[in-house]
C-alpha positions as CSV (number, residue, x, y, z in Angstrom):
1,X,2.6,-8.2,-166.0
2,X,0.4,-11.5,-165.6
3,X,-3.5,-10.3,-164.8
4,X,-5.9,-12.5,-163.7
5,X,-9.2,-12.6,-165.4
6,X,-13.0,-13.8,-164.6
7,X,-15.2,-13.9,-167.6
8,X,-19.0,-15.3,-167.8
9,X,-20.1,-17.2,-170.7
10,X,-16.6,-18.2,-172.3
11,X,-18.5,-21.6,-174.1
12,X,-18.2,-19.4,-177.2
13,X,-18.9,-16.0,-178.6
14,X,-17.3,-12.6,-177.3
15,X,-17.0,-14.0,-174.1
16,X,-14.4,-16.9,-175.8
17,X,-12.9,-14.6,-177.8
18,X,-11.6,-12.5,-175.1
19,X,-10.7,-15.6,-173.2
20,X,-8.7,-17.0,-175.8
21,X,-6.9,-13.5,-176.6
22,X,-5.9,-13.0,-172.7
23,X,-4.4,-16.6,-172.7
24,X,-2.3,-16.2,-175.6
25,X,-0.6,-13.4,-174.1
26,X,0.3,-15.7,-171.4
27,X,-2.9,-14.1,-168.7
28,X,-5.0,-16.4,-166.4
29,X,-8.6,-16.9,-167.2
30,X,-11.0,-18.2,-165.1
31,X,-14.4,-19.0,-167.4
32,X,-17.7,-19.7,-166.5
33,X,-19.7,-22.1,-168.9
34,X,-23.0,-23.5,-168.1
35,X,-22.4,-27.8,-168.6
36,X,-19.5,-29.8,-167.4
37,X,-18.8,-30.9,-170.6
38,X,-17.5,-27.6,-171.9
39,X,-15.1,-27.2,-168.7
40,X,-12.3,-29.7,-170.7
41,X,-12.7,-28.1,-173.8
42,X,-11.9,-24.5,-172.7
43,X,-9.2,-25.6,-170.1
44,X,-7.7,-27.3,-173.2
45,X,-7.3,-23.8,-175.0
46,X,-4.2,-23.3,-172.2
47,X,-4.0,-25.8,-169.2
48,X,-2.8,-24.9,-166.5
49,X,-4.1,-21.4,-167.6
50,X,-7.4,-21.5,-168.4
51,X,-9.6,-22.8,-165.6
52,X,-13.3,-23.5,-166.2
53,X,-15.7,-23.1,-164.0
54,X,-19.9,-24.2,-164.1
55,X,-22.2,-21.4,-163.4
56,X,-25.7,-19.9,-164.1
57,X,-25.7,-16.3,-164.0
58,X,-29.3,-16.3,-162.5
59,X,-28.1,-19.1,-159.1
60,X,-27.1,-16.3,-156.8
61,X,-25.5,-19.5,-154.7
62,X,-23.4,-20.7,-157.9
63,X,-22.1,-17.3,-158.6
64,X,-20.6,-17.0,-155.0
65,X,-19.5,-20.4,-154.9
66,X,-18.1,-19.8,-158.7
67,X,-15.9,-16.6,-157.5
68,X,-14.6,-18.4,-154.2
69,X,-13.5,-21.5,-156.5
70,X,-12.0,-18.2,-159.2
71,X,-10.0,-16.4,-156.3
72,X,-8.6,-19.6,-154.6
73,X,-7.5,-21.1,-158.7
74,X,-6.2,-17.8,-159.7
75,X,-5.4,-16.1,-156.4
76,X,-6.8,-12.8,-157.3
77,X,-9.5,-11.3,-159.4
78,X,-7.6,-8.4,-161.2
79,X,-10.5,-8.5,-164.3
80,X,-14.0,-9.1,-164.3
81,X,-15.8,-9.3,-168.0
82,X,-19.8,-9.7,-167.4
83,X,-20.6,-11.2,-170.5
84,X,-23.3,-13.7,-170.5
85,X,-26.6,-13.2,-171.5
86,X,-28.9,-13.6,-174.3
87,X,-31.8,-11.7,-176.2
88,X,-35.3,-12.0,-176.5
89,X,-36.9,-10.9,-179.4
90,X,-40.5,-10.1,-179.9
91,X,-42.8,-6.7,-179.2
92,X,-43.0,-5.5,-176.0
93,X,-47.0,-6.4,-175.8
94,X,-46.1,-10.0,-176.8
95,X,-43.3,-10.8,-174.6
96,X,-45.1,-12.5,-171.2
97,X,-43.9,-11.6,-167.9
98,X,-42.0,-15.0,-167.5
99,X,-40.2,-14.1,-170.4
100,X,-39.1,-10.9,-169.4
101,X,-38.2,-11.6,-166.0
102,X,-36.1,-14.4,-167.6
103,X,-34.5,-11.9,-169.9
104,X,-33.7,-9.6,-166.7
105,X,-32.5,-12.8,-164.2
106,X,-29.8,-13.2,-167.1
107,X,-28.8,-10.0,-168.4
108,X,-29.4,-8.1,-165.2
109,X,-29.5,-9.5,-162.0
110,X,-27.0,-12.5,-163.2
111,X,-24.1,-9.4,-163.9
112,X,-25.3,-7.9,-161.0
113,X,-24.8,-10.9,-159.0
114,X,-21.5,-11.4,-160.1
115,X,-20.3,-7.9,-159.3
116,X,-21.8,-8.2,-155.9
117,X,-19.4,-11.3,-156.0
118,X,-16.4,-9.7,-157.0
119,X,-16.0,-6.4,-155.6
120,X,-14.9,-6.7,-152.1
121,X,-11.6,-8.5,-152.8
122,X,-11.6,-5.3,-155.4
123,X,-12.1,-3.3,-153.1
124,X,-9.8,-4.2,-150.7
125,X,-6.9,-4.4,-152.9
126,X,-8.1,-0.7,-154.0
127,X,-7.7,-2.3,-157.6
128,X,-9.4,-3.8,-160.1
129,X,-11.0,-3.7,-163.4
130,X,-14.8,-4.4,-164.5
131,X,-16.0,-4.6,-168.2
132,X,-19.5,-4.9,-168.9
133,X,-20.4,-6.5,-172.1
134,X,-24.1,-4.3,-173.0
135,X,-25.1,-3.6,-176.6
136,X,-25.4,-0.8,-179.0
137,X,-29.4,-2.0,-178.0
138,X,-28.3,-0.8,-174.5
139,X,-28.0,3.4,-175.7
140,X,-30.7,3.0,-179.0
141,X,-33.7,1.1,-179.3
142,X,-35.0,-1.4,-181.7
143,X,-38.2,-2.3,-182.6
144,X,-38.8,-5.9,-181.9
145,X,-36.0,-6.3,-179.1
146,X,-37.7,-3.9,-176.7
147,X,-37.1,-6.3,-173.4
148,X,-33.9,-6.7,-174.9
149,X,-33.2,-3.2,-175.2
150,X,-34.6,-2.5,-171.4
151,X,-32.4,-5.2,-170.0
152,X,-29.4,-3.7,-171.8
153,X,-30.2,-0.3,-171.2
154,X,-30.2,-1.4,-167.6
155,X,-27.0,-2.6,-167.3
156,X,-25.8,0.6,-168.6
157,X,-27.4,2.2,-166.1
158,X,-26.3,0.6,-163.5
159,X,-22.7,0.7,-164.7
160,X,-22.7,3.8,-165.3
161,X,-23.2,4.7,-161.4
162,X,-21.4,1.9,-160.7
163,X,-18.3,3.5,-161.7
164,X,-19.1,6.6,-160.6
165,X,-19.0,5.0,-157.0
166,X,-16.1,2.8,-157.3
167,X,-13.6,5.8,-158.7
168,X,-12.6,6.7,-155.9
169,X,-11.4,2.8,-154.9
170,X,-9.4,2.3,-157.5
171,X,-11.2,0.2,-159.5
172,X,-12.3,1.0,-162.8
173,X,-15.5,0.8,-165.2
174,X,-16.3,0.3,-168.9
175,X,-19.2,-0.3,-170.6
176,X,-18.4,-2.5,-173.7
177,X,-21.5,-2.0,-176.6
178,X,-21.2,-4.0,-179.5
179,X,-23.1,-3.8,-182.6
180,X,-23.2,-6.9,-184.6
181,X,-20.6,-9.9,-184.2
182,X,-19.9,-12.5,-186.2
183,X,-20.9,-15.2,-183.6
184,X,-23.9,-17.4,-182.6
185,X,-26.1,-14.6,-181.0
186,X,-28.6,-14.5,-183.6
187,X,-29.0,-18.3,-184.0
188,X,-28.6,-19.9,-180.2
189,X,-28.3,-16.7,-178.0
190,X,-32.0,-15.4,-179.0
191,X,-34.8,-16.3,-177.6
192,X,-38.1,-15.5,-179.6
193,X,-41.8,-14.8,-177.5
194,X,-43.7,-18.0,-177.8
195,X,-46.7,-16.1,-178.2
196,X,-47.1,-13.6,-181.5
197,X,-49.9,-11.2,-182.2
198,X,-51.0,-10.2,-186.0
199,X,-51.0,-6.5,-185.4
200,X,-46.9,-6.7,-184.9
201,X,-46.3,-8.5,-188.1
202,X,-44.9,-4.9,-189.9
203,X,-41.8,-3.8,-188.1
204,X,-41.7,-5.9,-185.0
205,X,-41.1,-8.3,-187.2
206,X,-38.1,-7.0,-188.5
207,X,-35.5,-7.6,-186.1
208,X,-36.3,-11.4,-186.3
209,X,-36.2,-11.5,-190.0
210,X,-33.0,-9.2,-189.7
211,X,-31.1,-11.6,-187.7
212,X,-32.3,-14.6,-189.6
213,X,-31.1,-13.1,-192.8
214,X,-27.4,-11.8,-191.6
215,X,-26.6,-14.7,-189.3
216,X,-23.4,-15.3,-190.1
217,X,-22.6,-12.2,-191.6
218,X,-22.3,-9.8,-189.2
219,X,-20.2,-7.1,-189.5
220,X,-18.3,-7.1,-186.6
221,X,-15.4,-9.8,-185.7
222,X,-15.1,-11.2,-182.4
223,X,-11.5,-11.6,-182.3
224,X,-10.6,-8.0,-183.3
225,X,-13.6,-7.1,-180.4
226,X,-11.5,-9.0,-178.0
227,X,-8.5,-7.3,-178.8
228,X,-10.2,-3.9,-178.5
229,X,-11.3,-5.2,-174.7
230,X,-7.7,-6.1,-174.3
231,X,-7.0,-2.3,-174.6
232,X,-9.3,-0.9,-172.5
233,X,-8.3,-3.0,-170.1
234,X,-4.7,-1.8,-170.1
235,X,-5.8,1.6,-170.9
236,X,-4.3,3.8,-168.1
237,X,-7.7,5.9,-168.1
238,X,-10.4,3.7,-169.7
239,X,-13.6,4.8,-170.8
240,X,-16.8,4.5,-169.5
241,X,-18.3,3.8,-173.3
242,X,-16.7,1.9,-175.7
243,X,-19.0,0.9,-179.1
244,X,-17.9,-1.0,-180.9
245,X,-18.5,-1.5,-185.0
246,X,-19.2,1.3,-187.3
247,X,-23.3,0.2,-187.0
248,X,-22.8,0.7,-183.0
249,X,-21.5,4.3,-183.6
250,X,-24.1,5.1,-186.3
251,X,-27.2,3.7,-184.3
252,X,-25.8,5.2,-181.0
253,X,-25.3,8.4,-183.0
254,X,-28.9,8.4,-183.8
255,X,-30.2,8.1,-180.7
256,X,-28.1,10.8,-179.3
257,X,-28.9,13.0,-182.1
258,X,-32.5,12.2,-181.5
259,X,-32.4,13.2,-177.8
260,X,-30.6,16.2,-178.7
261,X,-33.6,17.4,-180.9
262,X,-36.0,16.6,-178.7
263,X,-34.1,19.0,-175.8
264,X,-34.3,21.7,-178.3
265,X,-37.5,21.6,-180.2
266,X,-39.2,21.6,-176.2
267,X,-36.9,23.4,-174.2
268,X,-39.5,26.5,-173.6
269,X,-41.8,23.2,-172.3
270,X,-39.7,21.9,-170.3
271,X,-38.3,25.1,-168.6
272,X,-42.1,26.4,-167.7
273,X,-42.8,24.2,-164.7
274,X,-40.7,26.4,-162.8
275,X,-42.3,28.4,-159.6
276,X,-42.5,31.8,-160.4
């Protein structure tokens, strides 16, 4: 069966990749790219098809305005993929607070807008499915990327209970973490602090230099990533996790294993505030 699809941020990356993989299985894809002049280029990828749409994520006005104009093109919303955003890199201490409410406008509130957007025609069809695009960044920290990582781990909050609340209504939740893809998030999709301090040249340094080094050669490729979204999204039962790329399961591994130690090693602490 045909499914209609509304994806943020189809200009290139995941976000195209999933486009392009839902059109050539014959779907409808509405995509939202930020200037006019990508709007031809994606509707060329399958006209009549793919419908491009402008939109900033952080213009609470164009997102509304953007999912009217998606519902009336495709007639229905049966998949939303929140994919846009971008990362800031820098320590925590250097990043200013225009920075990181930039970072949270986009990563954050922009998704957040969107859903806002989306869900009552979800709702009132009792159907629908939502994939979040977060990070392995989103579940285990890295240093150099912390407003990155707080935005991300945000959004996986806030899906999290999102899906918890929207079970019931048919309409179903996954948070999609990537590790590292082969596209151009660690050349144009970063953002690094305009303002550096000495004392963070040792390992705040080293996401920077990190994704400076391996642009380009990331491990993980886009397409297959689409296609993995693709099965989530028929899944009969999807999940509300889905990592993906071996470096996404190792870090995410860490960071539970790490939680798990510290519930152990300070259990007898953390039962003794109890009232006798």
């Amino acid at each position: 069966m045909t499914q209609t699809w509304l994806i943020t941020g189809v200009s290139g990356g995941l976000g195209r990749e999933i486009a392009a993989a839902a059109l050539a299985r014959g779907d409808v894809v509405a995509g939202t790219v930020r200037r006019k002049a990508d709007v031809e280029a994606f509707e060329a990828l399958a006209p009549g098809r793919a419908r491009g749409l402008v939109m900033d994520v952080t213009d609470p006005v164009a997102v509304v305005d953007a999912v009217r104009a998606a519902e009336a093109l495709t007639g229905q919303i049966d998949v939303l993929v929140n994919n846009a955003g971008y990362g800031l890199v820098g320590a925590v201490e250097e990043a200013s607070l225009d920075e990181v409410r930039a970072q949270f406008e986009t990563n954050v509130f922009g998704p957040l807008s969107v859903l806002k957007a989306v869900l009552p025609a979800m709702r009132a069809r009792r159907a629908g499915r939502v994939v979040n695009v977060t990070s392995v960044s989103g579940l285990a920290v890295w240093a150099g990327t912390g407003v990155y990582c707080a935005s991300k781990w945000a959004l996986e909050g806030l899906t999290q209970t999102l899906a918890a609340e929207v079970a019931e209504l048919g309409i179903k939740v996954t948070n999609v973490a990537p590790g590292g893809l082969r596209t151009a998030f660690a050349k144009g999709s970063k953002t690094i602090v305009a303002d550096k301090l000495a004392d963070y040249d040792g390992l705040a340094r080293d996401a920077e230099k990190i994704m400076a080094d391996h642009a380009g050669s990331e491990p993980g490729d886009p397409a297959k990533a689409a296609q993995a979204v693709l099965a989530i999204v028929d899944a009969e039962s999807p999940p509300l996790h889905l990592l993906l790329g071996e470096d996404a399961l190792k870090y995410a591994a860490y960071a539970a294993d790490g939680l798990k130690a510290d519930i152990d090693a300070w259990r007898e602490l953390s039962l003794s505030i109890a009232f006798d």
